[in-house]
N, C-alpha and C positions, 0 to 999 in steps of 0.2 A: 111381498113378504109372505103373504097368506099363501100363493101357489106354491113357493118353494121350500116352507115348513108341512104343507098338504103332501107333496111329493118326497119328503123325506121321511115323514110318519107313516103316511100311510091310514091318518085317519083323522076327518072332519076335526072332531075335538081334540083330540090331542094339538092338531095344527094352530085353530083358534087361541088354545093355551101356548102354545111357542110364541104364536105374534104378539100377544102380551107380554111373556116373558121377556121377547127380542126389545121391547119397546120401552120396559121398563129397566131392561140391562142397557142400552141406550142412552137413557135421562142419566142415568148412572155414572157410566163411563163417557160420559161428555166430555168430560175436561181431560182426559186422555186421547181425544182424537187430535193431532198433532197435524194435519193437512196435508201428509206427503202423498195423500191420495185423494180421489174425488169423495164426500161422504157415502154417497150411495154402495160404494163399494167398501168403505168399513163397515155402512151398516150389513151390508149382507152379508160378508165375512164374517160379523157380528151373530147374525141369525143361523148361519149353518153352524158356528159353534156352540148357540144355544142347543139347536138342537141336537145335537149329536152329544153333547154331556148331559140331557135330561134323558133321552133313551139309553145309556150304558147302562145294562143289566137291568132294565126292565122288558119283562116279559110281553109283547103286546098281540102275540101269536092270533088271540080269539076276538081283537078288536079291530078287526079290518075290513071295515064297511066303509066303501065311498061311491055317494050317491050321485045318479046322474047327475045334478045340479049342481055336484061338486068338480066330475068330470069337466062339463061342461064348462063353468066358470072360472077352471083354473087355465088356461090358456084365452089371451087376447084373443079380440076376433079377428084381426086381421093376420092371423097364424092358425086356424082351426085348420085341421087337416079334413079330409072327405069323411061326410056325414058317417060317423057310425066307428071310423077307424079310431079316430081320438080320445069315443070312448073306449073302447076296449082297449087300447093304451092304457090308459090312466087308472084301470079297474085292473090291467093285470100287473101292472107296476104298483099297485097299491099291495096285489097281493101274493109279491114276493117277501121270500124270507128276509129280516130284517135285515142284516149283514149286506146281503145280495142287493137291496133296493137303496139303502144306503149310499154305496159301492158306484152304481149304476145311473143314479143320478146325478150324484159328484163327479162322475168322469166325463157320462154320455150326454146328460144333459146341460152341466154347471159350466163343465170344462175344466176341471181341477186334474192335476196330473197322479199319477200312483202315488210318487213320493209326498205330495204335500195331503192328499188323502189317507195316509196309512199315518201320516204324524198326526194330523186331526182327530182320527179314529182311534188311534191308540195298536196298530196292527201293523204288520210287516205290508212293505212293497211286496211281494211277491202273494201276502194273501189280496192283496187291493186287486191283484191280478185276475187270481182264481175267480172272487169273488162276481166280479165282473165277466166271466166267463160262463159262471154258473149264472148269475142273472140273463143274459145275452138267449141263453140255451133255456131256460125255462121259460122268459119271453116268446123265445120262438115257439117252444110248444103250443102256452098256450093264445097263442094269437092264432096256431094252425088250427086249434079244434072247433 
């Protein structure tokens, strides 16, 4: 939960505050998980909706700080990519624009499709696209410099 509220924010605390928030919208809607799915996959469904209705319109432009330890920690070890590469993943996916990191996670990381991200988000297919695009291409920059 922690990594994939880390990687949607974009920022240590705000993430810590999702995984609460996820856990106590959980306890919550307990007696609405109906079992036509495994839990784990409502809870996560659960969590990316958290977080993606506590960021709509807020600003968090100036709070994008994630520390190596947070790098580091948010991927198992037995998926760390080559020393060095993973951080600098994780640092520059933190710090795209929110829209674009968003966008970018849900598709490239999560696996969600355009259509069921742009109904999440609140945005057209066709911006889920752009957006994605423009993440992809600022990635690339800055992973080149």
């Amino acid at each position: 939960m922690y990594a994939l509220c880390l990687r949607l924010t974009g920022n240590r605390a705000d993430a810590e505050e999702r995984v609460q928030d996820v856990f106590v919208r959980a306890w919550r809607k307990l007696p609405l998980f109906r079992g036509e799915s495994a839990f784990s996959t409502w809870l996560y469904r659960l969590a990316v909706n958290v977080v993606l209705s506590s960021g709509r319109g807020a600003s968090r432009a100036g709070q994008r700080h994630t520390s190596l330890q947070d790098s580091v920690s948010a991927d198992p070890p037995d998926r760390m990519p080559p020393e060095g590469l993973g951080i600098d993943l994780e640092r520059s996916i933190a710090a795209l624009p929110d829209g674009a990191r968003e966008v970018f996670v849900l598709y490239d990381v999560e696996g969600y499709s355009h259509a069921e991200i742009a109904r999440a988000c609140g945005i057209a297919t066709g911006t889920s696209k752009a957006q994605l695009f423009r993440a992809r291409r600022l990635l690339r920059e800055m992973l080149e410099r």
